[in-house]
N, CA, C and O atoms as a GROMACS GRO file, in nm:
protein
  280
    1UNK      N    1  12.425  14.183  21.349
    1UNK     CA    2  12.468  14.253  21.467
    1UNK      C    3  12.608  14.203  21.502
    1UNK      O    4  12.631  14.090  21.543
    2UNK      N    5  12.696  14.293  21.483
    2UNK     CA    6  12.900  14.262  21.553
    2UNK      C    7  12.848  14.348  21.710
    2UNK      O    8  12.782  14.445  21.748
    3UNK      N    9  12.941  14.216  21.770
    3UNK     CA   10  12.943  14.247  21.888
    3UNK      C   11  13.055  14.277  21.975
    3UNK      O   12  13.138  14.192  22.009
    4UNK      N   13  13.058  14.436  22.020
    4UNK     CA   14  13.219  14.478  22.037
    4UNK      C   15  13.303  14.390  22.147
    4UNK      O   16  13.398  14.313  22.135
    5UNK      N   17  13.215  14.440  22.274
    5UNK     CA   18  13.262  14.346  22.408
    5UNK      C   19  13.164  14.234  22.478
    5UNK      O   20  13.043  14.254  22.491
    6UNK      N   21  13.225  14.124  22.518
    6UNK     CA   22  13.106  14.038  22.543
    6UNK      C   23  13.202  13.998  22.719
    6UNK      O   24  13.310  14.038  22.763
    7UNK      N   25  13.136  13.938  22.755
    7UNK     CA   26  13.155  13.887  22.936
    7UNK      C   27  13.027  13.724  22.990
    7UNK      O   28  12.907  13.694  22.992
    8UNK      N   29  13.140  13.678  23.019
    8UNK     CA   30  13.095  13.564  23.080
    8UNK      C   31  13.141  13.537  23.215
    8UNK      O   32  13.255  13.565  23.252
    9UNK      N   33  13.035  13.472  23.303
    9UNK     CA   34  13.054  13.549  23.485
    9UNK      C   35  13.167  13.396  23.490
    9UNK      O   36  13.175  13.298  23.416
   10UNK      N   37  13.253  13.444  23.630
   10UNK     CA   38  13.285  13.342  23.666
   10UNK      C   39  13.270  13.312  23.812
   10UNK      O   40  13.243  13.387  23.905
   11UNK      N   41  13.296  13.170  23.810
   11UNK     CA   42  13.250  13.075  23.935
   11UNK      C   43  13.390  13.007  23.992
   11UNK      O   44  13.480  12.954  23.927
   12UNK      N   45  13.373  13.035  24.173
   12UNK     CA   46  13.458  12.981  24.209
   12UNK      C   47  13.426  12.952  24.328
   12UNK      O   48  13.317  12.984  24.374
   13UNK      N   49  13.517  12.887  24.395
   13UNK     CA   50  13.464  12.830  24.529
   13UNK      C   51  13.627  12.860  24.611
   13UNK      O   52  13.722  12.852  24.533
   14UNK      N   53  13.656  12.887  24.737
   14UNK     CA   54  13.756  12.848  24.842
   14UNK      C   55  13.711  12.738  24.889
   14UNK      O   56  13.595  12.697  24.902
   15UNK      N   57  13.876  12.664  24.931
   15UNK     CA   58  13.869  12.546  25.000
   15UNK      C   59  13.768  12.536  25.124
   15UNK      O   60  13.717  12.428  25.152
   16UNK      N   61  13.740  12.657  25.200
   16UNK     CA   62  13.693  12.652  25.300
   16UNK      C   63  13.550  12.722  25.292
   16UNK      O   64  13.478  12.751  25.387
   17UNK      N   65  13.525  12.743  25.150
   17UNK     CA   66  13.398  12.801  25.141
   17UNK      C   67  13.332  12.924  25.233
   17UNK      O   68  13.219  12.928  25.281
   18UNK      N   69  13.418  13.005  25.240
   18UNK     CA   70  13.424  13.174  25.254
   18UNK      C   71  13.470  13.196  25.158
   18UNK      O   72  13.544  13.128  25.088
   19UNK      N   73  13.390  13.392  25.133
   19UNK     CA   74  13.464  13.469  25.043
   19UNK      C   75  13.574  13.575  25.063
   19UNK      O   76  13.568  13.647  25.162
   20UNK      N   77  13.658  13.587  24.991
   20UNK     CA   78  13.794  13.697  25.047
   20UNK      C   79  13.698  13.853  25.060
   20UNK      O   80  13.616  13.889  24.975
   21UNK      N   81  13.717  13.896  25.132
   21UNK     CA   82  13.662  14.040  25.188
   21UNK      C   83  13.766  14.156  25.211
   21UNK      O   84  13.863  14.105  25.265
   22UNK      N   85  13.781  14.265  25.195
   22UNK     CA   86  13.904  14.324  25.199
   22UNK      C   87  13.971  14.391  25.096
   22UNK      O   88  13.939  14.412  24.979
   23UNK      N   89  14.090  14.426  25.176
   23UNK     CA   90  14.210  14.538  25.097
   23UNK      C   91  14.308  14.382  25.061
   23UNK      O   92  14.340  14.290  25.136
   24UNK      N   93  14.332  14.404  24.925
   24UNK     CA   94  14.448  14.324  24.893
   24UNK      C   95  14.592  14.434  24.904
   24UNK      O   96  14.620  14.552  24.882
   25UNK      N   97  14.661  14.304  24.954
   25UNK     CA   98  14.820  14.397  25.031
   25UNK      C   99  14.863  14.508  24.919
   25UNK      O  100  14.884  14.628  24.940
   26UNK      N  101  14.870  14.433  24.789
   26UNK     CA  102  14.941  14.506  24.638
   26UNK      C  103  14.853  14.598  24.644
   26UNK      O  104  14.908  14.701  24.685
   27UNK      N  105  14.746  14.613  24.624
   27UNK     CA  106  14.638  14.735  24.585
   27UNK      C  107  14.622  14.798  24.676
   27UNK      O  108  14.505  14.780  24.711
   28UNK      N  109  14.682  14.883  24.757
   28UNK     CA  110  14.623  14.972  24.852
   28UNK      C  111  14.479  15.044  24.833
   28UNK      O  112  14.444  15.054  24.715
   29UNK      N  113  14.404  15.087  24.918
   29UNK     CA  114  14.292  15.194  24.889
   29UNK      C  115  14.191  15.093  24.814
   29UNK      O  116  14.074  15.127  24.830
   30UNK      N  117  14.202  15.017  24.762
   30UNK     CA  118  14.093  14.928  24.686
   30UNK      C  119  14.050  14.785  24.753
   30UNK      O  120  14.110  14.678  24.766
   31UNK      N  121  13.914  14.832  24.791
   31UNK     CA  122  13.815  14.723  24.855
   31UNK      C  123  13.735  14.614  24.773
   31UNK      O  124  13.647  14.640  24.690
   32UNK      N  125  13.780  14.489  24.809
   32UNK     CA  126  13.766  14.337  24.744
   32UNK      C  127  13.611  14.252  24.792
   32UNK      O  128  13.626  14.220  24.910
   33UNK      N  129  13.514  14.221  24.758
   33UNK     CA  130  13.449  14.143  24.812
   33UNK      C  131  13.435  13.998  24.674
   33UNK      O  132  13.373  13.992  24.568
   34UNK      N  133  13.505  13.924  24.729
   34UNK     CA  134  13.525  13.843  24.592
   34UNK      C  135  13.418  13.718  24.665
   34UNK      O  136  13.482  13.646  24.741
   35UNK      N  137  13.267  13.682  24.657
   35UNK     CA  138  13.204  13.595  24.730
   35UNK      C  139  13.215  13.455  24.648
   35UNK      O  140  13.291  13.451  24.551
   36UNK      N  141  13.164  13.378  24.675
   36UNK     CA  142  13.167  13.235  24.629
   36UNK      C  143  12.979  13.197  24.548
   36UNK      O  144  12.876  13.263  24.533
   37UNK      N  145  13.008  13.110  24.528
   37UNK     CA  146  12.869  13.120  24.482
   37UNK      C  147  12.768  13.045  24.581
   37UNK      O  148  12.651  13.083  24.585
   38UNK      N  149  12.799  12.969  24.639
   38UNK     CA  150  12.723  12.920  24.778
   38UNK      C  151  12.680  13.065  24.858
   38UNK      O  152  12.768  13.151  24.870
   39UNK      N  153  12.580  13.084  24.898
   39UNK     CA  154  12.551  13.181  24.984
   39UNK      C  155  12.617  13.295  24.937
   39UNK      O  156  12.689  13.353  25.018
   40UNK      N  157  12.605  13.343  24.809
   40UNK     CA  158  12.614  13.507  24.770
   40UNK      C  159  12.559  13.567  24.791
   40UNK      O  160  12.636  13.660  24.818
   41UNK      N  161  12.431  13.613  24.813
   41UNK     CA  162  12.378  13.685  24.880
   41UNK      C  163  12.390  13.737  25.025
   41UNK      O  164  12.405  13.856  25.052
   42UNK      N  165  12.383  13.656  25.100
   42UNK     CA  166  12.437  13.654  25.259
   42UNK      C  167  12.555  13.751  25.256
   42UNK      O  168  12.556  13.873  25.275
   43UNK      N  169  12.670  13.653  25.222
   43UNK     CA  170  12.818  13.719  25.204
   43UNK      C  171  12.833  13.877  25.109
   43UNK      O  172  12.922  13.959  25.133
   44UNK      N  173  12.740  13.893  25.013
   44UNK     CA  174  12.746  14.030  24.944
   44UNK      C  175  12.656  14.135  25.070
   44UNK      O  176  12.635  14.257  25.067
   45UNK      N  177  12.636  14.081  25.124
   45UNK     CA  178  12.572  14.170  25.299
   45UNK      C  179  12.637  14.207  25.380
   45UNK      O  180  12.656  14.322  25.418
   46UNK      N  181  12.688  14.089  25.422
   46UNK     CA  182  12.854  14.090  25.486
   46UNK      C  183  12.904  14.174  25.471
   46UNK      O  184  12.904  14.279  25.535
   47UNK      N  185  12.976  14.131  25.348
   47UNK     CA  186  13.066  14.212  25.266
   47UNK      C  187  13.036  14.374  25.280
   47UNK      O  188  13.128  14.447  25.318
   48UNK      N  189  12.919  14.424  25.251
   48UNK     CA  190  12.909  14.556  25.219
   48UNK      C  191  12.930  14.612  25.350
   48UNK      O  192  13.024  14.691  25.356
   49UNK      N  193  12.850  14.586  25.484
   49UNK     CA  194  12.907  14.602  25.599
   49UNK      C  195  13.024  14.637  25.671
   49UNK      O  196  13.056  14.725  25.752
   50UNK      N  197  13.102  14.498  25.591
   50UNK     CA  198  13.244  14.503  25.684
   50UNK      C  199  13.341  14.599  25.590
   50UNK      O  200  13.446  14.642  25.636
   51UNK      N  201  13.291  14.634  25.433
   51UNK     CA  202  13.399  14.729  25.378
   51UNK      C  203  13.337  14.845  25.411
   51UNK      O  204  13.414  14.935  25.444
   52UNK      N  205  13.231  14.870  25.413
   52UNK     CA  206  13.168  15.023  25.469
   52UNK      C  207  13.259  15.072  25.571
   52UNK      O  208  13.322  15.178  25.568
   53UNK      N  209  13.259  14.959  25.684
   53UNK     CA  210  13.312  15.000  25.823
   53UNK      C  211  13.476  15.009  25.760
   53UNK      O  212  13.511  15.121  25.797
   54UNK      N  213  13.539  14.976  25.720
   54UNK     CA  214  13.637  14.944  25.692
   54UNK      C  215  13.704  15.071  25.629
   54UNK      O  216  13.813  15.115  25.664
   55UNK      N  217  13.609  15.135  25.512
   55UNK     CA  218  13.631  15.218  25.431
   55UNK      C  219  13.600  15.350  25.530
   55UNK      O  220  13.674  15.440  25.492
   56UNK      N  221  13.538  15.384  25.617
   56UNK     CA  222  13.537  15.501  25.729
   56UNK      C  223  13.620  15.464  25.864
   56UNK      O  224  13.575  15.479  25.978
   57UNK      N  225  13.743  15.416  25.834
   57UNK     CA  226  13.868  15.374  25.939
   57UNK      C  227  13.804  15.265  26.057
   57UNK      O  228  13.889  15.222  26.135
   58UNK      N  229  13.703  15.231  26.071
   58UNK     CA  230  13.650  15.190  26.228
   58UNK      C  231  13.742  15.031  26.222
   58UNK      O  232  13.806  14.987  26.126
   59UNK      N  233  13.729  14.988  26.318
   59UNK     CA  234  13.768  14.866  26.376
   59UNK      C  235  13.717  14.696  26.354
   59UNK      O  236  13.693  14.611  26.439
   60UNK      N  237  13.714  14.693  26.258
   60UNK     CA  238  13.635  14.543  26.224
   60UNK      C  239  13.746  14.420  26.267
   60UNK      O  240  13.857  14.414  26.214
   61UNK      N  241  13.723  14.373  26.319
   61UNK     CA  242  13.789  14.269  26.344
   61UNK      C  243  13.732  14.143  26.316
   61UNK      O  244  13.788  14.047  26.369
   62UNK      N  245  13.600  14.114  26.223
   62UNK     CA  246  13.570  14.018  26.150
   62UNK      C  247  13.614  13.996  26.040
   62UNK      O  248  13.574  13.896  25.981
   63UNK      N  249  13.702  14.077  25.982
   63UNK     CA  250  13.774  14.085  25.829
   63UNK      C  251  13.891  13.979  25.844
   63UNK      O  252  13.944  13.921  25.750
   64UNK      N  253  13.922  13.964  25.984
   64UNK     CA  254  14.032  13.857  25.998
   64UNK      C  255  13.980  13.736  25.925
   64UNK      O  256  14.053  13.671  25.851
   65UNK      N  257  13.834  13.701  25.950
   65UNK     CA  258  13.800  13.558  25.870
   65UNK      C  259  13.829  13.526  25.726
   65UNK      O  260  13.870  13.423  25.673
   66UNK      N  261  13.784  13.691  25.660
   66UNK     CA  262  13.752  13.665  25.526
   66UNK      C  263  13.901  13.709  25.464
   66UNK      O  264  13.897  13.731  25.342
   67UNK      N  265  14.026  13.724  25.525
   67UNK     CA  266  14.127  13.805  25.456
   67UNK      C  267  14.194  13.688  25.363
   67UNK      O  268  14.182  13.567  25.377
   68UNK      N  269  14.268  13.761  25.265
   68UNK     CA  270  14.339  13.697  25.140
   68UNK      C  271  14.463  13.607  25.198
   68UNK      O  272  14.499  13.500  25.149
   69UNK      N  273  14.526  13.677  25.318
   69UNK     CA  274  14.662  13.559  25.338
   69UNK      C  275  14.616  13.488  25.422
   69UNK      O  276  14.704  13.469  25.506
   70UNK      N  277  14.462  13.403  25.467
   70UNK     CA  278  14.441  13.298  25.556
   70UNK      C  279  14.518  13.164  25.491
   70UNK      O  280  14.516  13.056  25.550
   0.00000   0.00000   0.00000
């Protein structure tokens, strides 16, 4: 058996142990939930939440925690 494409997950952690949530500035239109591995589950909850709301214009103002230029 040749094997065409293969993938191995990766692991990371922030200093402050949150995950980035969000629009990255460069990528317009494209929603980020990059979680950590401590409490992924939780945060992939979060996450779907605050880009849902996010992605139908509304007002989240918890995205301030999880954004990329903290």
């Amino acid at each position: 058996m040749e094997f065409e494409y293969k993938y191995k997950g990766i692991y990371g952690n922030t200093d402050e142990g949150l995950p980035y949530i969000g629009e990255y500035k460069d990528l317009p239109n494209c929603y980020f939930s990059l979680d950590v591995v401590r409490n992924g589950i939780l945060y992939a909850t979060i996450a779907f939440k605050l880009l849902r709301d996010l992605y139908f214009n509304c007002d989240v103002p918890e995205l301030e925690i999880f954004r990329f230029d903290r």
